[in-house]
N, C-alpha and C positions, 0 to 999 in steps of 0.2 A: 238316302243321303243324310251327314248332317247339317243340323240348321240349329240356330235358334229361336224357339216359338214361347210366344206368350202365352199361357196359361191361364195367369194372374196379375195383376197388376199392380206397382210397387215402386220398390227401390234398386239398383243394382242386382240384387239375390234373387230376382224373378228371372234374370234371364238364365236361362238354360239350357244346353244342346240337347238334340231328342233325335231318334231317327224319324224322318218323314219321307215317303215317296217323291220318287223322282217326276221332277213336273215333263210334262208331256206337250211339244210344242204346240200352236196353231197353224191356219193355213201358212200367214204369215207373220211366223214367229220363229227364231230359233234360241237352242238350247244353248246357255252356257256354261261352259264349267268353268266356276272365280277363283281366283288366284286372288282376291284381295276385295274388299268393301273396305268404307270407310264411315265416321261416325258423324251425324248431323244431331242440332236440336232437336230435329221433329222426333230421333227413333227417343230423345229423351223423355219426350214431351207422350210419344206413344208409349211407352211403357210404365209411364205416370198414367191413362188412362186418359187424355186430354186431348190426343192428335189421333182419332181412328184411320187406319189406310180407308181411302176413297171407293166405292164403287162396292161391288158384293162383297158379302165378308167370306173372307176363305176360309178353307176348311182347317187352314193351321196359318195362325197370325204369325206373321214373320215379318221382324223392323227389315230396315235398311232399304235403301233410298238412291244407292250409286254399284257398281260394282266396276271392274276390270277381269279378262278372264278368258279364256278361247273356247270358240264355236266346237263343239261336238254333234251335234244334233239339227237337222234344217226340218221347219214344216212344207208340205207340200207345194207353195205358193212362193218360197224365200228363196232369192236367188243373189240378194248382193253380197251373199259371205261364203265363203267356203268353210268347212270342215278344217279347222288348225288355225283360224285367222284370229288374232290378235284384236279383241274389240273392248272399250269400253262405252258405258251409258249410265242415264238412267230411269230410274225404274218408279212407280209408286210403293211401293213393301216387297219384300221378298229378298232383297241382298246380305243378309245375313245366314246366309245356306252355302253350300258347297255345290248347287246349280240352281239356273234361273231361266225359266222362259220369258223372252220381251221381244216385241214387235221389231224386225229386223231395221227398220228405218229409225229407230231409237238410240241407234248403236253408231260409234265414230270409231275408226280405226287407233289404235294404240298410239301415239310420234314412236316413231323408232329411237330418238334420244330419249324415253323416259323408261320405256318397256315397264314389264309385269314384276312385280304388283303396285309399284307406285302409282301410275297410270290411275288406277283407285281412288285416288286422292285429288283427279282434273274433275269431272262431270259434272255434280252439282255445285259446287263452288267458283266453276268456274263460269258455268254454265248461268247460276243466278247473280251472279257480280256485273256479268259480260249486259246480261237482259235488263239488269236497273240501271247499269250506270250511261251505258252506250243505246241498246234495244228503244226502252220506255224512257230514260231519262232524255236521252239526246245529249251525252259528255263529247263533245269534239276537241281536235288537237289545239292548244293556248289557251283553254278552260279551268277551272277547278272544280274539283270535287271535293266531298267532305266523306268521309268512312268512318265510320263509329266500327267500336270493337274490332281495331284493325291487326290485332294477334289474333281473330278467331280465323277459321277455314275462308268464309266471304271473306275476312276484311282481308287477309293475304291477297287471295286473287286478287280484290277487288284494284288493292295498289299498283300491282304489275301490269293489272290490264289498263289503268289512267296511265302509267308510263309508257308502255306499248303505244298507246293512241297518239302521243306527245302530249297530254295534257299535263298537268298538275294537281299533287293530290296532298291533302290534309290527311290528319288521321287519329281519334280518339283512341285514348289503351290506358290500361294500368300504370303504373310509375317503370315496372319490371320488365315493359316489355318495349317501350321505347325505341332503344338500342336498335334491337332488332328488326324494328321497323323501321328507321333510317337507314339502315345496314340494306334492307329490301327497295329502298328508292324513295318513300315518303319525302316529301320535299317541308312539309311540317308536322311535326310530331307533338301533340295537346296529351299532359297527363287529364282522364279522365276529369279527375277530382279538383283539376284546376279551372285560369278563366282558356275561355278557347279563341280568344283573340284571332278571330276571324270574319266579324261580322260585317255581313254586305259583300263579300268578294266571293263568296259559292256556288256555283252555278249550278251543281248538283248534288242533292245528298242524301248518300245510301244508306239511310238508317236499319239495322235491327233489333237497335235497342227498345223504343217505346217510350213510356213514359213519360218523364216530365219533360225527354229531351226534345218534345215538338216543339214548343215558342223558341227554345234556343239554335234549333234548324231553320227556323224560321227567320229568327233576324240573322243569323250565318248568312242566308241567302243575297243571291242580287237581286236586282230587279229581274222579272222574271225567270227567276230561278226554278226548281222542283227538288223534293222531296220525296221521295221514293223509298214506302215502308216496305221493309220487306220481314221484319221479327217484331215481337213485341217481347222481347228478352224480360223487360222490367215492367209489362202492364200496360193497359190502358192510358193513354193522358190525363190530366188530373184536370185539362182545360184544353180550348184549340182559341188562339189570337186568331179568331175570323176577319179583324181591323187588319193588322199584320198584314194575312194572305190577302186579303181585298189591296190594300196598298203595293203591294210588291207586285201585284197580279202572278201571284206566284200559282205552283200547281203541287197537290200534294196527291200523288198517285200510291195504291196500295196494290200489292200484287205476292201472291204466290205462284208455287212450280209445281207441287207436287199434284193439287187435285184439277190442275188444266186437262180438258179434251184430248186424246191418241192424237187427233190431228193438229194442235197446239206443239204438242210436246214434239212432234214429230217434224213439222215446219221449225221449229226452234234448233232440234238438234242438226237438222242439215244445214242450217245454215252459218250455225254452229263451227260445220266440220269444216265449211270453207274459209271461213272467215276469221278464225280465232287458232284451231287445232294446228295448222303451220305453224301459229306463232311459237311453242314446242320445238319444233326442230333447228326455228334460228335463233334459238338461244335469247326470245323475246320472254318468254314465259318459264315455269317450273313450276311443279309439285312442293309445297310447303311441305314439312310432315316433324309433325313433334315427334309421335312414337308410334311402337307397332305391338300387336299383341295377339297371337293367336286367338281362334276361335271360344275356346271354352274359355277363355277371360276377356270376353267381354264388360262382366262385370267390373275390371279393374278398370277397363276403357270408361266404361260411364262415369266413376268415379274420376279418374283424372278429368273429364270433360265438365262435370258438373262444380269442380274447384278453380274452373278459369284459367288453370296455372298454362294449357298451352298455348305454342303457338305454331298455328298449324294446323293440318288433319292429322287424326287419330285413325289409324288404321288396325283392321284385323283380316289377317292372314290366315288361309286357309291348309 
């Protein structure tokens, strides 16, 4: 099959299509053939040499973190998909290939309104939007939220799903992408680079950015509010107002997806599939998607992803 496998490690021109064998499923595992992945920070951050996939290293490093794609192949033990079924998930490395072995339970069936290969562009984004804002934050309906980088892949989701809930969502962006994010339901829209005229009403806030934007999450916040890192796009903090969080008795939770336990990741996505994946078919929810790009341009994928300019997922098509 082809894939793209790391090599080397670098800039955009490292990735590279190669042929690699076709994985071979587990007990309970089955095979998919992708009809689409899509682009996250991490595969950036892995291909910079900075985010290794989690657990043994394989025998051929392969980014990608999501995929969409139909069942070909079942291990001996797999019994919730048939053969032809419409699934997406995700995975820790390996979605940038034309197939993928993942534990059957990892896997959500496609909404029939989005189908293949958009579908691509639900799992991880929605999946970690859903898990900070509502899972670990506790956003409920008549609440607000804060979203930083609300044109990226999260912050999309992350709007729809604070509207889905009834709540109310804030939302940090460039000057250029605004628009677009009122267009999507933001009920306040903060350029980046300005004041964010929100402070004390936040109940919850999805940060990926990092940086210096911690004190300023902080006083956003209410009483009692949470903060919920989930990137550190711009670094480390350059400071933490421990006074701040001691007064507000606020909570500042940190958490990733990718390198959680099979049993994590697996309790997450079913519940997942109950709880959010309808929201797809009544027209609660959608697939963002800036643009799409075959497999061996990847490289251009990176590139547009590493210039900010979208908004949305980046998708590559098999």
């Amino acid at each position: 099959m082809r894939a793209i496998v790391l090599t080397e490690k670098g800039g955009p021109e490292v990735l590279r299509v190669a042929e690699v064998p076709d994985p071979v499923p587990g007990p309970d595992e089955v095979v998919v053939e992708v009809a689409a992945t899509a682009l996250n920070r991490a595969d950036v951050l892995q291909r910079q040499g900075f985010y290794p996939q989690p657990g043994p290293v394989p025998d051929h490093e392969i980014p990608g973190l999501e995929l969409a794609g139909r069942v070909i192949e079942r291990g001996g033990r797999a019994r919730l998909w048939e053969v032809g079924d419409e699934v997406m998930g995700i995975v820790a490395g390996g979605g940038y290939a034309e197939r993928v072995a993942v534990h059957e339970r990892q896997l959500v069936a496609v909404p029939q309104s989005v189908g293949l290969p958009d579908a691509a562009a639900i799992p991880e984004v929605f999946m970690t939007a859903w898990d900070a804002l509502v899972v670990q934050g506790g956003l409920t309906s008549g609440r607000w939220a804060l979203v930083h980088a609300g044109g990226s892949g999260v912050g999309t989701a992350a709007i729809q799903i604070t509207k889905a809930i009834g709540a109310f969502v804030a939302t940090t962006a460039s000057a250029g992408k605004l628009d677009a994010l009122r267009d999507l339901g933001a009920d306040t829209v903060i350029d980046r680079a300005g004041e964010w005229r929100v402070d004390g009403m936040i109940d919850v806030v999805l940060d990926v950015v990092g940086g210096d934007y911690l004190d300023r999450n902080l006083a956003a916040l209410c009483t009692r509010g949470t903060v919920v890192q989930v990137g550190t796009m711009a670094g480390p903090p350059p400071s933490i107002n421990l006074g701040l969080l001691m007064m507000k008795r606020a909570r500042l939770i940190g958490t990733v997806l990718r390198a959680r336990p099979l049993e994590e990741k697996v309790a997450l996505t079913q519940r997942f599939a109950r709880e959010i994946a309808p929201l797809f078919d009544t027209g609660h929810l959608r697939p963002i998607i800036d643009a799409r790009y075959p497999l061996a341009d990847a490289p251009t994928a990176h590139e547009r992803m590493e210039s900010n300019a979208n908004v949305g997922k980046i998708l590559l098509t098999m």
